[in-house]
C-alpha positions as CSV (number, residue, x, y, z in Angstrom):
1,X,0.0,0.0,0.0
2,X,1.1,3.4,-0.5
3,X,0.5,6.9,0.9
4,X,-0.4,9.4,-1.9
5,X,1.7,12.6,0.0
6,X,0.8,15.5,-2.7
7,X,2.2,16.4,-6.0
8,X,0.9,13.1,-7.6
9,X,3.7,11.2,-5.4
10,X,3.2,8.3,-3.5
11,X,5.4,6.7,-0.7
12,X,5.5,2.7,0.5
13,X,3.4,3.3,3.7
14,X,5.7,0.5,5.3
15,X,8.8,2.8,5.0
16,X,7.3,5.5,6.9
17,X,8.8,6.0,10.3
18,X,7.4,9.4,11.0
19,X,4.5,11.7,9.8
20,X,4.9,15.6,11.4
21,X,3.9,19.1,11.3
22,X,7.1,21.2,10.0
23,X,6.2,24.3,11.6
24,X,5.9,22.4,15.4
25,X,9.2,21.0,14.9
26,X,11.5,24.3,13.2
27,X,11.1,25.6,16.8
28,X,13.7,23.8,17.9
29,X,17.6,24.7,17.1
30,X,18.3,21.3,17.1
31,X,15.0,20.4,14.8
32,X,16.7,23.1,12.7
33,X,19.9,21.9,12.1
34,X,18.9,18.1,11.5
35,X,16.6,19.8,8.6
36,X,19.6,22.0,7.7
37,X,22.4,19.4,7.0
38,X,19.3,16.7,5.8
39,X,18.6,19.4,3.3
40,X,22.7,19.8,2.3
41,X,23.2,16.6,2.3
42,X,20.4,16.0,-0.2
43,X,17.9,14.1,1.6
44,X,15.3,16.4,1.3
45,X,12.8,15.5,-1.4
46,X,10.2,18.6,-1.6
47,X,6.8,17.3,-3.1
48,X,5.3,20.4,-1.8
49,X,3.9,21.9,-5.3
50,X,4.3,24.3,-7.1
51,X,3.6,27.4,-4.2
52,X,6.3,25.7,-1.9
53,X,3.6,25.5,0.7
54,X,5.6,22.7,3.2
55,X,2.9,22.2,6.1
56,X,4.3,18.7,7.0
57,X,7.1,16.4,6.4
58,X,7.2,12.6,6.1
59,X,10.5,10.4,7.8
60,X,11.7,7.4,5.8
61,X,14.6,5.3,6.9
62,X,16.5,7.4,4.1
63,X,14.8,10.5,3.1
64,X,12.7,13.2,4.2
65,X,10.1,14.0,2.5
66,X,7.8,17.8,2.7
67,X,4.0,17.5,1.8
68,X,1.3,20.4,0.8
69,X,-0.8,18.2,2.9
70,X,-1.0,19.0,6.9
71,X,0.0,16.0,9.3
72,X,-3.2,15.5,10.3
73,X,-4.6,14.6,7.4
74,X,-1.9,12.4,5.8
75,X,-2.1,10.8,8.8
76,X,-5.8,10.1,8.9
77,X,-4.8,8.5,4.8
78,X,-2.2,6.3,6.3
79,X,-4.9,5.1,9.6
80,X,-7.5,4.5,7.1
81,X,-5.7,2.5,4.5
82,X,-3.9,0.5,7.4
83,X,-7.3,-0.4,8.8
84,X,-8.4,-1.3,5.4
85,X,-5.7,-3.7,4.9
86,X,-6.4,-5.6,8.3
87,X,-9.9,-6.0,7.1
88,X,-9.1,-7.8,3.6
């Protein structure tokens, strides 16, 4: 199964490891500098769209990934499609 996370880009819904609000998290210095060198480093991928509107970001075991779509909701994608697959 996958998780559609905006910009017509999907993700394996078994690599994700975290699912978070950016703005909650950038108050942090530390928060900051792990997005800082992850974004030098290249392992940023920004399917934000076209108005670079990052409300959330998605943790693999390899790359970070920011959504136009708030936490809240991708999350409420990844519950429902993971319910859905203990029912089949």
């Amino acid at each position: 199964m996958f998780l559609h996370i905006g910009d017509g880009y999907m993700i394996p819904q078994e690599e994700i490891v975290l699912i978070g609000d950016l703005d909650k998290v950038t108050d942090s210095e530390i928060s900051r500098e792990f997005f800082n060198i992850s974004s030098e480093e290249g392992f940023i991928v920004d399917k934000s769209g076209s108005d670079n509107k990052i409300r959330s970001f998605i943790l693999t075991g390899e790359t970070i990934y920011y959504s136009m779509i708030n936490s809240k909701t991708l999350k409420d994608r990844l519950r429902r499609a993971i319910n859905k697959k203990n029912v089949l």
